[in-house]
Structure formats: structure tokens, C-alpha cells
N, C-alpha and C positions, 0 to 999 in steps of 0.2 A: 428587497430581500432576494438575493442570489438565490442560496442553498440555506437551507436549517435543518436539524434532524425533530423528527417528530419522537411521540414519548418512545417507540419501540428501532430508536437508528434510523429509519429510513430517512433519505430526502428528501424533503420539500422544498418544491419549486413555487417559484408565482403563480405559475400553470396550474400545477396540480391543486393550489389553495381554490383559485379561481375555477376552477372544475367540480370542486368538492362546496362551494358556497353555492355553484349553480345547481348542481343536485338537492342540496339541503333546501332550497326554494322550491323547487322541481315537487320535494316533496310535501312541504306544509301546503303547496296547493292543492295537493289533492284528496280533498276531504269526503270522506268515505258518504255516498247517498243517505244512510242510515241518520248517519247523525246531524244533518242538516233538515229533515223530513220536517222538524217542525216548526221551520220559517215558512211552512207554506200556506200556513193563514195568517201572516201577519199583513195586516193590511196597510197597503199604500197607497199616497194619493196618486192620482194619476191624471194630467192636466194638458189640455190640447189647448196648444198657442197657435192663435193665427198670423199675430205678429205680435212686433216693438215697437213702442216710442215713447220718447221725453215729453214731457212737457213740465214746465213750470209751474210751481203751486198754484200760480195770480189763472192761466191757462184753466186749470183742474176746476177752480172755482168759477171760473166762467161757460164751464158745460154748460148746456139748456137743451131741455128734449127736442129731437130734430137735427141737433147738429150732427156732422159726420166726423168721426176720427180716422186718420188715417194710417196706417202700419207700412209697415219697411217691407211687407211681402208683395207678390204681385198676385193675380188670380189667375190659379190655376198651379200656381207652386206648394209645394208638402206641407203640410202644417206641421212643428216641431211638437213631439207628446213626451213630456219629462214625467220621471216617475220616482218618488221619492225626489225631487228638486233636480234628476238629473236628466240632461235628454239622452233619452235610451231610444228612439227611432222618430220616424217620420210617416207621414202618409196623408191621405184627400180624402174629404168629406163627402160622406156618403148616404143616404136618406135609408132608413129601415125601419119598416111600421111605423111612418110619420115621426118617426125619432131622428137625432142626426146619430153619427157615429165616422168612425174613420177605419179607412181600409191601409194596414199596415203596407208602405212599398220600400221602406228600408228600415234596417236596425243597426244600430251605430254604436261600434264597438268601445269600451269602456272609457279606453286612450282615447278616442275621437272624442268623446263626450264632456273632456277637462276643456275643450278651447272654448266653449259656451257656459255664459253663467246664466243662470237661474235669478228669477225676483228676489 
């Protein structure tokens, strides 16, 4: 599409389309605080992974109390915390009134969060 005229003669360029579809995006994202207010008690799980691994069904069924399993992390590395199935940040295990807990040291933005999948 060189040129076209819109409904009132003007030109349209590639540009200008391409300008006017990034605004129109620009704007459905931004949704007024009001009317979101009441996704904030919707609840989600929220799931701290220490790591991953495969095993084999014949494996699975050969656990027995005592053994050790071992994951693809190392100690001392973040543990991944997905939320709704996705990982939304990272962080290290922390001890708080005899409970464990994890102290947030990254959050990982949306885009970053598609290259990892979920159980």
C-alpha cells in the first residue's frame, strides 16, 4: 500500500497506518485502575520450584523413603516461583518463625516468562 485516501481525502501511508495501529494498542492497554480493582482477590496459586527433572514412570515407581532425588539447580541458586503456571520471579529460601519462605531477588518480565514452561 503506497498511498490510499481515507473516508475524508486524506493520505494514507504505511506509516501513518502503522502509527495509528500502534496507538490503538497504546490504548486498549491502558485500563483505567477502577475497573480492574476487582481482580485483586482473585486467587492464585503460587508455587516455588526448586528444580526439574525427568524420570521414567518404571523410576517414579521405584522411589522408596531415603532416596535422594536430584534437580537441575545447584545450591545456592534462585528458586523459580510461578504464579498462575507462570514464572513471574525468582528468589532464596529464607527461614521466618520456623516456617520457610522466599525472599523475592528478581521479577521477570512477562516476555521473559514465555521461554519457560510450567508442569
Amino acid at each position: 500500500m503506497e498511498h490510499d485516501e481515507d473516508l475524508f481525502g486524506g493520505k494514507v501511508t504505511a506509516r501513518s497506518l502503522k502509527e495509528a495501529l500502534m496507538q490503538q494498542e497504546e490504548e486498549e492497554l491502558e485500563i483505567p485502575k477502577t475497573e480492574v480493582e476487582y481482580l485483586h482477590d482473585v486467587p492464585l496459586k503460587m508455587i516455588a520450584q526448586i528444580g526439574r527433572v525427568s524420570k521414567s514412570m518404571k523410576e517414579v515407581l521405584e522411589l522408596k523413603t531415603g532416596m535422594v532425588v536430584e534437580f537441575d539447580k545447584v545450591v545456592g541458586e534462585p528458586m523459580d516461583i510461578l504464579i498462575g503456571g507462570r514464572l513471574m520471579c525468582r528468589g532464596e529460601i529464607v527461614v521466618v518463625n520456623e516456617r520457610y519462605g522466599i525472599r523475592i531477588s528478581e521479577v521477570v518480565r512477562a516476555d521473559d516468562s514465555s521461554q519457560h514452561s510450567s508442569f
